[in-house]
C-alpha distance (Angstrom), angle and dihedral (degrees) to the residues before:
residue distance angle dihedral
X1 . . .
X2 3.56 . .
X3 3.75 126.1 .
X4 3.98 126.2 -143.7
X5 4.09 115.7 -167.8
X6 3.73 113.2 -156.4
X7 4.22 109.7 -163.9
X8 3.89 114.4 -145.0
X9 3.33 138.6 166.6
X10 4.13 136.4 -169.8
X11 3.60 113.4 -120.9
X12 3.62 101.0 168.5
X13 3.68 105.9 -110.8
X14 3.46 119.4 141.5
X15 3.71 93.8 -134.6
X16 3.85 119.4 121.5
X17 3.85 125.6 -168.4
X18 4.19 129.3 44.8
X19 3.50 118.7 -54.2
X20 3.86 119.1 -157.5
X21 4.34 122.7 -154.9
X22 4.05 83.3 -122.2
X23 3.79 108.9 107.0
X24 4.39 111.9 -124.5
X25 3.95 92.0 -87.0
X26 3.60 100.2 78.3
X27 3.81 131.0 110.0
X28 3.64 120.6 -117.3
X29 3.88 111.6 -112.3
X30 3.81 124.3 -150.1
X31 3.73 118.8 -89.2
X32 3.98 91.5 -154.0
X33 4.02 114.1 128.8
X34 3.73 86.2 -130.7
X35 4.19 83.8 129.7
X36 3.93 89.4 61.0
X37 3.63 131.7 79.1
X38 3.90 110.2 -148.9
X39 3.72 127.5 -122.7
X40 3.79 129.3 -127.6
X41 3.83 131.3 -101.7
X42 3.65 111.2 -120.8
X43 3.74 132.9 17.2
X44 3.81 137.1 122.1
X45 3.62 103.7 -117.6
X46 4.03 116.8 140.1
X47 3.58 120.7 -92.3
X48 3.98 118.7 -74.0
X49 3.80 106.6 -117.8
X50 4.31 122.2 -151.9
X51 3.74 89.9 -109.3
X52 4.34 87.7 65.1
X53 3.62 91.2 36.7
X54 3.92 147.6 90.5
X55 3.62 134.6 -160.6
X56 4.11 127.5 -156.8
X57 3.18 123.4 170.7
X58 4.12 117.4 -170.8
X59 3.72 125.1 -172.3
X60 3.69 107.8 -127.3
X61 4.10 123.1 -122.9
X62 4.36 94.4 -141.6
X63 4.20 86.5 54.1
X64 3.71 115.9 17.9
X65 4.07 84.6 -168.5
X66 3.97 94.2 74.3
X67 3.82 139.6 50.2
X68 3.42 127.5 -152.3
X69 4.22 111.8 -121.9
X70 4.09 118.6 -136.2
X71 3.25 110.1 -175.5
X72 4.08 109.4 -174.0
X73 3.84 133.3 -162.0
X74 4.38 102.1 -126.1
X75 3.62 88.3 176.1
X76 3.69 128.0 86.2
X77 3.91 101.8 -125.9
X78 3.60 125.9 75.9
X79 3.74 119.3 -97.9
X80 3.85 137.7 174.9
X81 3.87 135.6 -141.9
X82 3.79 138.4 -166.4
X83 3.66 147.9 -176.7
X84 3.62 112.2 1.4
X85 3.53 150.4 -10.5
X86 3.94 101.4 -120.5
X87 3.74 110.5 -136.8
X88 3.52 118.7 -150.0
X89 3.87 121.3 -179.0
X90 3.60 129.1 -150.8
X91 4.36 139.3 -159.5
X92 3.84 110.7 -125.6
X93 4.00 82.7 -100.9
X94 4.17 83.8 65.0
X95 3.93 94.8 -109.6
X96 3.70 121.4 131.3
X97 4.06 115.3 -93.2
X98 3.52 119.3 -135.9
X99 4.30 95.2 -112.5
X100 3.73 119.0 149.2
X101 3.50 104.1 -114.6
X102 3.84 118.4 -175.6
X103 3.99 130.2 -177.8
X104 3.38 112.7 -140.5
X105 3.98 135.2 -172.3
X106 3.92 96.6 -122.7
X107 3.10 134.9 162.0
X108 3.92 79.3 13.3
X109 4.13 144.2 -66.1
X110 4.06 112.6 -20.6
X111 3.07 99.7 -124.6
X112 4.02 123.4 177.0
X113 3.36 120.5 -69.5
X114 4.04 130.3 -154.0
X115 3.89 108.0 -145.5
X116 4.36 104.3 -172.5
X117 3.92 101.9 -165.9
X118 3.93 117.5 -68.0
X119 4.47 84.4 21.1
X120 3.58 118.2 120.1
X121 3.87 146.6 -148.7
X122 3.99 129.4 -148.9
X123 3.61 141.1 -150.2
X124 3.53 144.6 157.4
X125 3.32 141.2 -103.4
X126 3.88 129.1 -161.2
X127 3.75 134.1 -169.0
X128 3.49 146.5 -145.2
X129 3.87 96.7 -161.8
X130 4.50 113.2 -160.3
X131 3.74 144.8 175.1
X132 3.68 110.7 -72.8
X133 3.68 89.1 -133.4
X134 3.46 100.0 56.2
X135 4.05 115.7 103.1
X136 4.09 93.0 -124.3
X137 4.04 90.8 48.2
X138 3.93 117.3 106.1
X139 3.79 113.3 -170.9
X140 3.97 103.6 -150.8
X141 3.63 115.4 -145.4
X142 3.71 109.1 166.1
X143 4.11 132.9 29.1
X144 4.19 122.8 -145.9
X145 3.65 117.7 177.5
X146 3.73 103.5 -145.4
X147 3.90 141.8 -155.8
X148 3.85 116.4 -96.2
X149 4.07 85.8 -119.0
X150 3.38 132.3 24.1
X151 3.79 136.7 21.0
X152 3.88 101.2 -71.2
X153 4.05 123.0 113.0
X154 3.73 144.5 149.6
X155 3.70 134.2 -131.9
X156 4.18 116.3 -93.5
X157 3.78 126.5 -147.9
X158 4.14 103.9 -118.8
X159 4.42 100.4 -173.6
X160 3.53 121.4 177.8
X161 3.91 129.3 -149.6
X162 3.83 88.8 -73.9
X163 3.95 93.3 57.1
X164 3.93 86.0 -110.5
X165 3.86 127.0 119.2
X166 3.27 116.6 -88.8
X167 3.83 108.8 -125.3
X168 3.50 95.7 179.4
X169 3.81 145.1 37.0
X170 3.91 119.6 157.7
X171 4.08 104.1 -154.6
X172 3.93 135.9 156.4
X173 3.92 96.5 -169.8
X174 3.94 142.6 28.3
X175 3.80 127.7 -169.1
X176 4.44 114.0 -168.3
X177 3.45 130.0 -161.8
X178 3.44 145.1 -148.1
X179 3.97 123.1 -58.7
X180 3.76 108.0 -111.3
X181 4.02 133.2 -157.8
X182 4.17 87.4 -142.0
X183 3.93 133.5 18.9
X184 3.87 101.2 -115.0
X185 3.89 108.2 121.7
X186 3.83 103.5 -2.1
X187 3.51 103.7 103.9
X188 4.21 92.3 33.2
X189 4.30 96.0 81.3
């Protein structure tokens, strides 16, 4: 299983729904996978650690209250993944917020995945977006994906529609699903 910490904080705007560092000019850029080549169901290889892997998250065009999860072996050995992407979310001051975050089996079973270098896995990411000035609303400003144990993680890319980072995304709830070897069906629950 492989954890992902999101960082938020509430800053008391009333502002709901992601908010990018690209000003209101830009273009909209696809949210396909296109970039990513997809892993293979099956295998035995050892478990993928952070330090071989990267995270992306995009926020898809159909539902703007989901991103779809790559998660892509850097390193030059083959590795494997299963289940889910553990989602941990964090204040500005790096302490856990109180979200609601639920693991679900969507699109289907997560079964292992083999990830040779430069392959990928996918999952996705759901929503429950909220006023930032309510007292159950996190505003996430930052993604890590972190180790199953311990205190180690690494920075994730979070992009909205316009290809920017998103800087920030006001939300009281998250559900995850399943790690996948290809994208079809993980970001359409």
């Amino acid at each position: 299983m492989l954890p992902v910490a999101l960082v938020a904080c509430n800053d008391g705007d009333k502002q709901s729904g992601p908010t990018t560092g690209a000003s209101s000019s830009s273009a909209p850029s696809s949210a396909s996978a296109a970039n990513y080549q997809p892993g293979e169901a099956g295998g035995s290889a050892a478990a993928c650690t952070i330090d071989h892997l990267r995270a992306d998250l995009q926020i898809q065009p159909q539902n703007t209250d989901r991103a779809l999860l790559a998660l892509t072996n850097t390193g030059s050995e083959t590795c494997s993944v299963q289940g889910w992407a553990n989602l941990v979310f964090n204040a500005a001051d790096g302490k856990p917020a109180a979200i609601n975050v639920q693991k679900v089996e969507q699109p289907g079973k997560g079964d292992t995945i083999t990830l040779q270098s430069a392959r990928t896995a996918f999952a996705g990411v759901k929503w429950t977006t909220c006023d930032k000035g309510a007292d159950n609303c996190f505003v996430i400003t930052g993604i890590a994906l972190a180790a199953p144990t311990g205190n180690s993680s690494i920075p994730a890319g979070f992009k909205g529609l316009d290809g920017s980072q998103v800087t920030q995304l006001p939300i009281n709830a998250v559900q995850i699903g399943t790690l996948q070897p290809a994208t079809q069906g993980v970001v359409a629950w």
